[in-house]
DRENKENU-33405 format. One line per 5 residues: for each residue z, x, y of C-alpha. Coordinates in steps of 0.1 Angstrom, whole numbers, padded with zeros to 4 digits. Layout:
Z X Y  ...
// end
This chain:
-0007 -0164 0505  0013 -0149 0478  0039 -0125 0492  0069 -0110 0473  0102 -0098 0485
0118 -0064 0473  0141 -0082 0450  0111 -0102 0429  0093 -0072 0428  0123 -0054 0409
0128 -0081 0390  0091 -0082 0377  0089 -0046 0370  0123 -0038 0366  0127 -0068 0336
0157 -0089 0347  0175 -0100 0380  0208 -0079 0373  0181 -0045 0376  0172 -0055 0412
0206 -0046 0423  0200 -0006 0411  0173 -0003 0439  0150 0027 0442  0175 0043 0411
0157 0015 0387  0121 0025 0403  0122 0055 0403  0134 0056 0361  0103 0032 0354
0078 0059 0373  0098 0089 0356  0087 0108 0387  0113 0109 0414  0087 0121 0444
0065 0088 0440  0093 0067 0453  0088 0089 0487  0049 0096 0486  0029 0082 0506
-0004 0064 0495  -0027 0092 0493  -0063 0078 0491  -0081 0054 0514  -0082 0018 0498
-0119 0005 0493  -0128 -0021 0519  -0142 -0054 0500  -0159 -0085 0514  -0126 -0108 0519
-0095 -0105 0534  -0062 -0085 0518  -0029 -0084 0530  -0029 -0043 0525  -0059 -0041 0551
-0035 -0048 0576  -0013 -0021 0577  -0036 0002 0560  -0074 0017 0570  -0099 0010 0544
-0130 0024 0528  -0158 0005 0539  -0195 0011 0520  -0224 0018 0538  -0249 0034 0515
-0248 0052 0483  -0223 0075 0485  -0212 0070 0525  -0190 0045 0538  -0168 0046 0573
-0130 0042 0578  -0120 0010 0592  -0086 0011 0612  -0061 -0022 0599  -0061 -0053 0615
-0039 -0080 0616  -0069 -0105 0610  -0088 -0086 0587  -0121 -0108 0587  -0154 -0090 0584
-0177 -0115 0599  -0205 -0096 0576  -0201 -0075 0543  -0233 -0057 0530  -0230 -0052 0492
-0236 -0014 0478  -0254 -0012 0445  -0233 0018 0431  -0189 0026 0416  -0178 0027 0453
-0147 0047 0451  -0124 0061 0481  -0133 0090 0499  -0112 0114 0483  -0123 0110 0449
-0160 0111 0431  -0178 0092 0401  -0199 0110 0375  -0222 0094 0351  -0211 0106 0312
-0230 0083 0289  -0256 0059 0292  -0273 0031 0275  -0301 0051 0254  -0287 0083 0255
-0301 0101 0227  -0265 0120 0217  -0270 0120 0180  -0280 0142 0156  -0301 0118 0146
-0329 0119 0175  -0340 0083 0165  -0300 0070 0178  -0294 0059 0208  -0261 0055 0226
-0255 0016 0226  -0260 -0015 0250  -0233 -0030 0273  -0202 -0007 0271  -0167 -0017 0269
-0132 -0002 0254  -0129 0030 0254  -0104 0057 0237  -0098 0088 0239  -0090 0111 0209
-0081 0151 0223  -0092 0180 0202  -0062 0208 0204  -0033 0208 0228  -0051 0201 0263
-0075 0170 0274  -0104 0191 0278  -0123 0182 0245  -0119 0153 0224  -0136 0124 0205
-0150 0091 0227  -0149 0063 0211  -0170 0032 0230  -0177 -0005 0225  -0207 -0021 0224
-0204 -0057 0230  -0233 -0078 0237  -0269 -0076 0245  -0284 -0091 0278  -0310 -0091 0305
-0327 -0071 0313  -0327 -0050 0279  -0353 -0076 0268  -0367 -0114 0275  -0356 -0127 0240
-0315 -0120 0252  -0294 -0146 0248  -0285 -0163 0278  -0314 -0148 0298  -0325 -0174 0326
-0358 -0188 0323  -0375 -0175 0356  -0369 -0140 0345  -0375 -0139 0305  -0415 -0124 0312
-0409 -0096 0341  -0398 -0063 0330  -0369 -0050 0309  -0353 -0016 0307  -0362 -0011 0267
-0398 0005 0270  -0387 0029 0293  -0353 0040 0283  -0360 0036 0248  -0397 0048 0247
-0413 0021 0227  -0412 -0017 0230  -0399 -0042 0211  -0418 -0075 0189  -0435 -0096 0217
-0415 -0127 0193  -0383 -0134 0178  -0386 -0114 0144  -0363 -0091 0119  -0369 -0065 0139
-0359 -0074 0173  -0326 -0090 0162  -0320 -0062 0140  -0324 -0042 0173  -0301 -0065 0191
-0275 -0059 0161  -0282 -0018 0161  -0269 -0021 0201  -0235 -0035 0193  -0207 -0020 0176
-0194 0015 0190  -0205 0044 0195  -0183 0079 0188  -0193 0108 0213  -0177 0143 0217
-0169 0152 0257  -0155 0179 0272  -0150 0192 0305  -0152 0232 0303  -0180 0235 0328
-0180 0247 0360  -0178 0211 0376  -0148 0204 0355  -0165 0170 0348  -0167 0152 0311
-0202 0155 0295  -0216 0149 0263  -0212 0180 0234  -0247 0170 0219  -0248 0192 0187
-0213 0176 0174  -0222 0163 0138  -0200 0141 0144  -0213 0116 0170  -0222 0091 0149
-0227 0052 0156  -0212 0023 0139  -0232 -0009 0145  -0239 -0044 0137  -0260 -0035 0107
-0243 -0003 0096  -0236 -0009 0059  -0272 -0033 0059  -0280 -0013 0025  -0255 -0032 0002
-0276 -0065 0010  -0294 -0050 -0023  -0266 -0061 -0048  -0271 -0097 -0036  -0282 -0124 -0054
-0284 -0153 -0033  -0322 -0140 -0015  -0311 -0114 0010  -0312 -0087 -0019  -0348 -0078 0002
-0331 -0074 0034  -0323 -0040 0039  -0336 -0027 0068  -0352 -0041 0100  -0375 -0017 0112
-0395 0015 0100  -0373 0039 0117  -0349 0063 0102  -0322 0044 0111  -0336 0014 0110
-0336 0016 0069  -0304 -0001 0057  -0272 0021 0049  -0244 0031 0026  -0216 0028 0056
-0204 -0004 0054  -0168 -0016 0062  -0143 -0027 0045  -0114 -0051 0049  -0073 -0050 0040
-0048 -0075 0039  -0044 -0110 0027  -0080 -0123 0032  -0097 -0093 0021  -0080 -0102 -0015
-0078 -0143 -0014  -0116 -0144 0003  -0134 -0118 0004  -0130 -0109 -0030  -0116 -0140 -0051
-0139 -0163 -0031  -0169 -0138 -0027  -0191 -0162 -0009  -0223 -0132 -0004  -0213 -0115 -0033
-0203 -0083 -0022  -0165 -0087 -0025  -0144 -0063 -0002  -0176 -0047 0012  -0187 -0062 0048
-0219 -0053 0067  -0210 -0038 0102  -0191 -0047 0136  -0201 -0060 0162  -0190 -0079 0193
-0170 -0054 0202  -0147 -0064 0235  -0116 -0045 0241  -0095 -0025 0219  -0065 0003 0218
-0061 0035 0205  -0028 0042 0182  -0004 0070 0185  -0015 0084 0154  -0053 0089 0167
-0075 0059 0154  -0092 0035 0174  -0088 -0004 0173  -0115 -0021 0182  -0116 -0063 0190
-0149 -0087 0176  -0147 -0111 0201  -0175 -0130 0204  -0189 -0139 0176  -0196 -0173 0176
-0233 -0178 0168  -0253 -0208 0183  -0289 -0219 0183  -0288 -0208 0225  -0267 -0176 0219
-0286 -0166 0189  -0270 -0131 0181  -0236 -0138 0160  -0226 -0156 0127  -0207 -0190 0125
-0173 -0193 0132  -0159 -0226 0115  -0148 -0226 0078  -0139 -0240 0050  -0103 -0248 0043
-0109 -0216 0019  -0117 -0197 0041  -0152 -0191 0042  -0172 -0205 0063  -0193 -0240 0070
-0227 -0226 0063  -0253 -0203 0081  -0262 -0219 0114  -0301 -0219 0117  -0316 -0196 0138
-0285 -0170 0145  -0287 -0130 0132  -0260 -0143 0108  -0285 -0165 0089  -0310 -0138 0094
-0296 -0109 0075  -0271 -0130 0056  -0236 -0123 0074  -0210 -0145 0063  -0188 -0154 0094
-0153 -0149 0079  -0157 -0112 0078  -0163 -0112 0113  -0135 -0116 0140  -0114 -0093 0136
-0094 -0061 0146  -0112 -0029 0133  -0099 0005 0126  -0118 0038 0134  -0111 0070 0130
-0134 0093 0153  -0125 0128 0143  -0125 0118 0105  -0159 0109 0099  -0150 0102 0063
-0122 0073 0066  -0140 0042 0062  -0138 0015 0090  -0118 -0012 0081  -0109 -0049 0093
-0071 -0056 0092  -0072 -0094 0085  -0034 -0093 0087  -0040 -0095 0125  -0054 -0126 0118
-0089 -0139 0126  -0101 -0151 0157  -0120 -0138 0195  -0102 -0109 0198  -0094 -0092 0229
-0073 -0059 0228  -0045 -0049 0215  -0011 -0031 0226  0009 -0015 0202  0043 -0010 0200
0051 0022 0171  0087 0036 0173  0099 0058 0143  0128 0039 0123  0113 0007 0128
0085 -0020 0125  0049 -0019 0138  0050 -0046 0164  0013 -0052 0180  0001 -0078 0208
-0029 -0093 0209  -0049 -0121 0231  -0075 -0144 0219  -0098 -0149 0244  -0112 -0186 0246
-0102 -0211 0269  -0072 -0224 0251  -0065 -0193 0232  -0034 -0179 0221  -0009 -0152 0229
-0007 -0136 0198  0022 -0107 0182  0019 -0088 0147  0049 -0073 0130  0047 -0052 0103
0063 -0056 0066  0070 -0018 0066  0089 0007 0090  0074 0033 0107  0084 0072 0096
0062 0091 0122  0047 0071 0154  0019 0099 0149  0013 0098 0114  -0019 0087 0101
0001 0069 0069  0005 0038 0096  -0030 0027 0088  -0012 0015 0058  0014 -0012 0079
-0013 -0030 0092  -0022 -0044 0055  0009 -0063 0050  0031 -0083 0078  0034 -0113 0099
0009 -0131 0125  0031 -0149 0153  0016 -0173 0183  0036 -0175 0217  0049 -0209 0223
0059 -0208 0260  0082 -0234 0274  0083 -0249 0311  0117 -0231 0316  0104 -0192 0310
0115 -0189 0277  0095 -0190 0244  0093 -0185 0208  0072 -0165 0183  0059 -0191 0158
0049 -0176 0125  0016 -0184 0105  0026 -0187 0071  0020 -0215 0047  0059 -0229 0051
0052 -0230 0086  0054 -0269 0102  0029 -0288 0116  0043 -0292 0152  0009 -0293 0178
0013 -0297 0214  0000 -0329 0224  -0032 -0332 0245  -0011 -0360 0269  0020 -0330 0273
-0005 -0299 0278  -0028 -0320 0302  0006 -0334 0321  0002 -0311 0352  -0036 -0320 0360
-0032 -0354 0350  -0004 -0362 0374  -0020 -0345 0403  -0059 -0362 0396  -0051 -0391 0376
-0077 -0370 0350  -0076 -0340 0330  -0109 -0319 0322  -0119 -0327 0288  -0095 -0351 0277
-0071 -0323 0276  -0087 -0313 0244  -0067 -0297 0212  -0088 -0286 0186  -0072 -0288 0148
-0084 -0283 0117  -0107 -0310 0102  -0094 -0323 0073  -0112 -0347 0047  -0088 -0376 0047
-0067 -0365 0078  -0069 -0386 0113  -0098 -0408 0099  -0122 -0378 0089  -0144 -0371 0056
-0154 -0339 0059  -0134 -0303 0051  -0137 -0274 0072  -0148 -0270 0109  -0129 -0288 0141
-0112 -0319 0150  -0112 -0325 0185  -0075 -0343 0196  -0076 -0351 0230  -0059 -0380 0252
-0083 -0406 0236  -0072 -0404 0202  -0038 -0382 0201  -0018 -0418 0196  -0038 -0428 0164
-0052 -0390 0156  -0019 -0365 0162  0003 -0383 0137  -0013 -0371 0106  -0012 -0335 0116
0023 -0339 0123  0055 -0329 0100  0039 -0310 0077  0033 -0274 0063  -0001 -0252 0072
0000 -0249 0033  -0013 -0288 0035  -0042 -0276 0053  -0054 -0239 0040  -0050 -0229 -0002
-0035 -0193 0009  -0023 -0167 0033  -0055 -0151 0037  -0076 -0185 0042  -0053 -0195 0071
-0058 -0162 0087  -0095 -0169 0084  -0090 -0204 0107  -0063 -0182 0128  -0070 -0200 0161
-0065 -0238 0147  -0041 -0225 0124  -0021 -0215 0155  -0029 -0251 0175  -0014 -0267 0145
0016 -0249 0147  0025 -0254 0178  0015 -0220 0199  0006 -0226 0233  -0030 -0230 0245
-0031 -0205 0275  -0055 -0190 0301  -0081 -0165 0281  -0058 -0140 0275  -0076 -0105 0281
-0055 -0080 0278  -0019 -0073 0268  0000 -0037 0277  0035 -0028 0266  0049 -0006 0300
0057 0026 0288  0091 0022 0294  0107 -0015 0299  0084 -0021 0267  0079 -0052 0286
0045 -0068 0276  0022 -0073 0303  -0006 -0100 0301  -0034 -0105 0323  -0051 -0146 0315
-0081 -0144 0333  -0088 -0183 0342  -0074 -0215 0337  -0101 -0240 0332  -0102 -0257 0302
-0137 -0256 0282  -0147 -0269 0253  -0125 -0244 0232  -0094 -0263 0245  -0071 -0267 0272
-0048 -0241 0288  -0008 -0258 0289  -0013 -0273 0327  0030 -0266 0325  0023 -0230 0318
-0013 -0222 0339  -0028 -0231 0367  -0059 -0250 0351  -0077 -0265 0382  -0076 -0267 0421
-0049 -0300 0423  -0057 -0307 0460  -0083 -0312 0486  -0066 -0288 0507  -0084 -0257 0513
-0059 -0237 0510  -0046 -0252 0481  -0036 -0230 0448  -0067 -0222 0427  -0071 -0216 0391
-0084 -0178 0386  -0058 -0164 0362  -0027 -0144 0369  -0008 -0113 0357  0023 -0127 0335
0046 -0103 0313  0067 -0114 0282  0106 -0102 0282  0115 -0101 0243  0150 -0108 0232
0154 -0085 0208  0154 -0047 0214  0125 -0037 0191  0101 -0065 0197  0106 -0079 0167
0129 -0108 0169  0115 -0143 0174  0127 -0155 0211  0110 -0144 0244  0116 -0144 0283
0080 -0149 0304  0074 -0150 0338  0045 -0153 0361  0042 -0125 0386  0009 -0135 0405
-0019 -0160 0405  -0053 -0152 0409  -0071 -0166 0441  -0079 -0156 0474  -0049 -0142 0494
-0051 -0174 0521  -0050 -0198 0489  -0016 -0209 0480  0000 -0183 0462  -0036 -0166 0462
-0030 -0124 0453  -0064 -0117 0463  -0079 -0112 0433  -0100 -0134 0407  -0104 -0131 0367
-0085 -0096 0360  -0093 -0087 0328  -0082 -0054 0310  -0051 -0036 0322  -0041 -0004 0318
-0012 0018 0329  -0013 0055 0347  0012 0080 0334  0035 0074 0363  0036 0036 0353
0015 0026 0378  -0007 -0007 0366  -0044 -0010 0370  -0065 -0035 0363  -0104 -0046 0364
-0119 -0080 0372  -0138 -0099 0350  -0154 -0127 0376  -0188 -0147 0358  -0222 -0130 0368
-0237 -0160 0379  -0210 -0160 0407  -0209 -0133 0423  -0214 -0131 0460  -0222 -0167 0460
-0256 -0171 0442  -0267 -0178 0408  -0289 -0152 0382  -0321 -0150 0380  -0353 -0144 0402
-0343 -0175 0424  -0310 -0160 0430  -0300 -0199 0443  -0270 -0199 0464  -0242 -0214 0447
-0218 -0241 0464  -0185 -0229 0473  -0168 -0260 0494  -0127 -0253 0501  -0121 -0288 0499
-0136 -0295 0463  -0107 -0300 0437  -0108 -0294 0393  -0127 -0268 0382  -0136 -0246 0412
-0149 -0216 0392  -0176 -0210 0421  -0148 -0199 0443  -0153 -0165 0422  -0181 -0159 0448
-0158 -0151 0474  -0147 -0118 0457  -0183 -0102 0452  -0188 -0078 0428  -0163 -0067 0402
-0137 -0047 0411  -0106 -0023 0402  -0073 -0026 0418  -0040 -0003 0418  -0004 -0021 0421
0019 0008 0425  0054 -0002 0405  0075 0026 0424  0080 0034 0458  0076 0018 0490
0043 0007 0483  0057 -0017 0449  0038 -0044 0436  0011 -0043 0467  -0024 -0048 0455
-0046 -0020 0467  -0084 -0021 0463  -0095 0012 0442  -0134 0006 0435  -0162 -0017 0430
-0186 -0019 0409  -0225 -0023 0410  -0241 -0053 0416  -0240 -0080 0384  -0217 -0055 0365
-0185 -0059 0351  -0160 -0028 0353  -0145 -0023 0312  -0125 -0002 0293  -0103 0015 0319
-0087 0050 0302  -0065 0073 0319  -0074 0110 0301  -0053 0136 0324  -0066 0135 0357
-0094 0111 0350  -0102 0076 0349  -0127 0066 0321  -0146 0035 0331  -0171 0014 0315
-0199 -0003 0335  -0210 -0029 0320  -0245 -0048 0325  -0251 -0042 0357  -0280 -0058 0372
-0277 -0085 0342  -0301 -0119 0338  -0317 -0106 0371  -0349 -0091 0381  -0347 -0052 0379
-0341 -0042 0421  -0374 -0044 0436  -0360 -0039 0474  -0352 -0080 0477  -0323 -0086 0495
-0302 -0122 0493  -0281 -0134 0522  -0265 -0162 0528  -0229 -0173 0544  -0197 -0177 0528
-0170 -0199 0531  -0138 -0184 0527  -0101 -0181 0537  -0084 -0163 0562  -0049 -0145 0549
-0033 -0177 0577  -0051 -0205 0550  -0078 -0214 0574  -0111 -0211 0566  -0138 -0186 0585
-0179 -0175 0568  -0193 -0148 0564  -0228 -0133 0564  -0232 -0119 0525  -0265 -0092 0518
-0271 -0082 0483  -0293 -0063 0466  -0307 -0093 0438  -0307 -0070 0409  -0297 -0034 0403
-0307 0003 0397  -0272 0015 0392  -0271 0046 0379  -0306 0055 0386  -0301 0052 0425
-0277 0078 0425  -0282 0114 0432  -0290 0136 0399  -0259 0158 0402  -0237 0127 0396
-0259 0121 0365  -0287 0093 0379  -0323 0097 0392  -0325 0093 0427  -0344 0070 0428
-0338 0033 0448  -0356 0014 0425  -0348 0030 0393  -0336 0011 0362  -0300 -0001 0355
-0284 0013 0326  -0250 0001 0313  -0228 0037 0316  -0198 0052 0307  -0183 0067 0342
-0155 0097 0350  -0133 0090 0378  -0118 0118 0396  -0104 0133 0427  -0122 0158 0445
-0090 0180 0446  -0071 0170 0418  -0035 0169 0418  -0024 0186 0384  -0021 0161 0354
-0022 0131 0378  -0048 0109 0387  -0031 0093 0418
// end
């Protein structure tokens, strides 16, 4: 069990070991509130299915039904022998949820839109001096069960029961894969921008309808340019007889070096600087100056996971060729425009949206940004793959006004950096340009840890590089080169002692191939980096790497991540990410020398140095400088079984060692946790809220006195809740290491929010159908311009 002593947790949170010896004085400057060093914890933590060190001092919050629950008095052996699972947000007593947006909403003043599929990031942009109005911005990232059968991904025993389109939507979609469906698909992703406010008598956000401008920007949203194509997709302009299914004039654009060197000098679909929506869209950030950055993450297209574009390219940049069968080849969307970190501006209807490919190209996660008048634009990014990098943008040009909307401009022109960490917690910023050496990390040195321990390492400890005709025995330019432990002795040397300008033509190309760019150059392959937040006062970057099993992407640095259970012992450390922050050596972020450290590993709380949490995912901080943070565990773990109508339970053995991803199952649904960095109650993980059943919690955003939540696909790849209930027991670990089960009931799908009463904005109704929603957080007597 991971447990910290007062000193680390200064040290963490405080930035160095000479702060720990200011005490409370150095806490109580982070919070910039001097009461919540004294304040007691003032709302009941929500009970979940395994054991936490906090449920034994503190009562907890235990569900019973939609909307009730029971206090449970702490324990010293906090063990629930059984743990029913509540389709609904479970929140503590003292505070309520509210529905704000849903999937289909009709919000738009044109009646034909619909608010968009699985929701993500969101930002908040205030109209006038208060919180009480302002502009929403959401993401839209991907399309799943049970929206339709045709979904990517969708498991085979549920692709012909029902799906949520007919009724939410009010018509049904092609019975086949055609235009029109994956057009569909493409319409749901993207963002959608909604005016809220919450002058009402509840003193809840809702939706201003009538605002002309809540608009959505899509996957198509541009599709109207196809018509100054030559190359066959001139006739592809729209994908359905609907208003706004007829292609548009809105189309994006892009800045920077590969806008110029390949989007315009290469101009592989023949329309230049002009690019044909966003989509993908994962996490993001919202500047000081009021726009909206918004991450394309995955966008890798595949024959399985139809809906996306192809994401190798040539060594100019463009990429390999269509791959058969994707919504790329379909409407003719070229992959290198695609990837990238997209700019918004919600109130302004009229700026255009643009992709910075100065921020390089690659699966983008969020972005934190650092914007201090007198000096650079410094920005910090994640790529988030298994074997992605840490990633940090600095701007050519100095900032006059954080809040002036000029510093769209600084994104266009700047340097891309990649985190090399080193085994002794201190790292460098290594710079893509084209005099930048060839230095990769070998697959034998990032695979050391794992190989030591199990005489193997997952996937040869695999390195992807740029494939190169002529380079480590290859005859073909553009895609990837696997390096792994087979090969790296005959393969590595010709990658080695070079410049990236042997391998790409131009700036702008090399940003284009940003992830094996940065593998070439020596950045460190980490553990799916998912979100990155600068604390509002440290400027310490905090990183959350949701899981360190290698994949077929690459191999996390086994030095640097936990990347696989090492031992047969049960209570040995497992692999499901961490919270790490970065310490930077220079005072405004901009220098190229780093301090890390790792603060907690993910894993049940018995489980060697196990903080008793899996997977966290986006992080966000509360204006006392309190950290939050979602989970982001794989749906077809949670609670132990598998998707679909079989709902198969899933092994989850304590003494199985590598990859033990099913341990995930322990957790049960997604969650959100508090870590208070003040007070008495410092760097102790309390449970704030779980989420419905097969949902992921996204997007967390502190507006005033409410949290703004996304929840994501609840009730995905399984049946719609017809009243089945799966139970089963789980193994799992005591907070002493040993090992205990559990009797686990779940509902097998979801009807979240349409089980909830109608004056929290669902149906009441049981079996209703699950909607992907945007959620308000609050308590139920607020404390004045504080959420906790």
């Amino acid at each position: 069990m991971s447990t910290f002593s007062r000193r680390q947790l200064l040290i963490f949170f405080g930035g160095s070991a000479g702060a720990a010896v200011l005490g409370d004085k150095l806490l109580t400057g982070l919070s910039g509130v001097a009461e919540a060093t004294t304040t007691p914890l003032n709302f009941t933590p929500v009970r979940l299915p395994h054991p936490l060190p906090i449920y034994q001092t503190q009562r907890s919050f235990l569900p019973t039904g939609i909307g009730q629950g029971q206090n449970i008095a702490p324990s010293t052996t906090p063990n629930l022998p059984s743990y029913n699972v509540i389709d609904d947000v479970v929140v503590p007593p003292e505070y309520e949820r509210y529905v704000i947006v849903s999937w289909g909403d009709r919000v738009f003043p044109n009646p034909d839109e619909y608010f968009g599929y699985n929701c993500d990031y969101t930002g908040f942009i205030p109209l006038g001096r208060t919180n009480d109005e302002g502009f929403l911005w959401v993401n839209h990232e991907y399309v799943s069960f049970p929206i339709s059968g045709f979904a990517p991904g969708t498991p085979t025993d549920v692709q012909a029961l029902t799906t949520t389109f007919p009724t939410v939507i009010g018509r049904s979609l092609p019975l086949t894969r055609t235009l029109e469906l994956e057009g569909e698909f493409l319409y749901n992703l993207g963002g959608s921008i909604i005016r809220i406010s919450r002058r009402n008598s509840s003193r809840r956000y809702a939706v201003v309808r009538g605002d002309l401008r809540n608009r959505r920007i899509h996957g198509l949203s541009g599709l109207g340019i196809n018509r100054q194509r030559t190359d066959g997709y001139q006739n592809v302009t729209s994908w359905g007889s609907l208003s706004y299914q007829q292609g548009d004039q809105n189309y994006l654009i892009g800045t920077g070096p590969a806008a110029t060197q390949v989007f315009e000098a290469v101009n592989a679909d023949g329309l230049g600087n002009k690019i044909i929506g966003t989509a993908y869209n994962c996490s993001g950030g919202t500047s000081p100056w009021g726009t909206i950055l918004s991450g394309e993450e995955n966008f890798q297209g595949s024959s399985g996971f139809f809906v996306g574009v192809t994401e190798t390219v040539q060594p100019n940049g463009t990429q390999t060729g269509y791959i058969t069968g994707t919504t790329g080849q379909t409407f003719g969307l070229v992959g290198e425009k695609y990837g990238w970190m997209v700019e918004i501006d919600p109130v302004n209807p009229n700026f255009r949206p643009r992709k910075h490919t100065a921020l390089g190209r690659f699966r983008h996660e969020n972005i934190a940004i650092r914007a201090e008048a007198g000096r650079r634009l410094v920005a910090y990014m994640g790529d988030d793959r298994r074997g992605g990098h840490t990633w940090k943008f600095v701007s050519d040009g100095v900032i006059t006004s954080p809040t002036s909307k000029a510093n769209s401009n600084l994104w266009e022109q700047g340097t891309l950096y990649a985190a090399r960490y080193n085994p002794d917690g201190t790292g460098q910023w290594v710079p893509l340009r084209l005099n930048t050496p060839t230095n990769p990390i070998s697959p034998s040195i990032i695979s050391s840890v794992e190989f030591a321990a199990r005489g193997l390492a997952q996937n040869n400890g695999r390195l992807p590089l740029p494939r190169r005709n002529g380079v480590a025995g290859q005859t073909v330019d553009g895609g990837v080169f696997n390096c792994d432990r087979t090969n790296e002795s005959t393969a590595l040397p010709d990658y080695q002692n070079r410049t990236l300008a042997n391998f790409y033509p131009n700036q702008g190309a090399l940003l284009c191939d940003a992830f094996l760019a940065a593998n070439l150059a020596g950045g460190t392959p980490t553990a799916r980096p998912e979100d990155l937040e600068v604390h509002p006062v440290t400027r310490e970057v905090f990183i959350s790497y949701t899981d360190g099993a290698p994949g077929s992407d690459g191999y996390p640095d086994s030095r640097i991540f936990q990347v696989a259970k090492l031992s047969a012992a049960v209570d040995a450390t497992q692999q499901s990410g961490g919270l790490y922050k970065i310490m930077e050596d220079s005072a405004d972020g901009t220098g190229l020398t780093f301090r890390w450290r790792r603060f907690v590993q993910g894993g049940e709380a018995g489980a060697d140095d196990g903080a008793g949490f899996a997977s966290v995912d986006n992080l966000v901080f509360d204006n006392q400088s309190n950290i939050w943070g979602v989970t982001d565990m794989s749906t077809g773990t949670h609670n132990g079984f598998d998707v679909g109508a079989a709902g198969t339970p899933i092994s989850i053995n304590h003494t199985d060692t590598g990859n033990i991803s099913n341990f995930t199952g322990v957790f049960g649904n997604n969650w959100l946790f508090f870590i208070p960095t003040s007070g008495t109650n410092a760097g102790k993980l309390f449970p704030f809220a779980q989420g419905p059943v097969r949902c992921e919690m996204t997007g967390p955003t502190f507006v005033g006195e409410t949290l703004i939540i996304s929840v994501q696909h609840p009730g995905e790849d399984s049946p719609i809740n017809d009243g089945t209930i799966l139970s089963r027991n789980i193994e799992m670990l005591a907070l002493d290491g040993t090992l205990f089960n559990q009797t686990r009931t779940v509902p097998r799908g979801s009807s979240w929010p349409g089980n909830i009463p109608t004056t929290d904005g669902g149906q009441n109704q049981p079996q209703g159908f699950p909607r992907p929603s945007v959620i308000g957080i609050q308590r139920r007597n607020p404390i004045s311009g504080r959420f906790v």
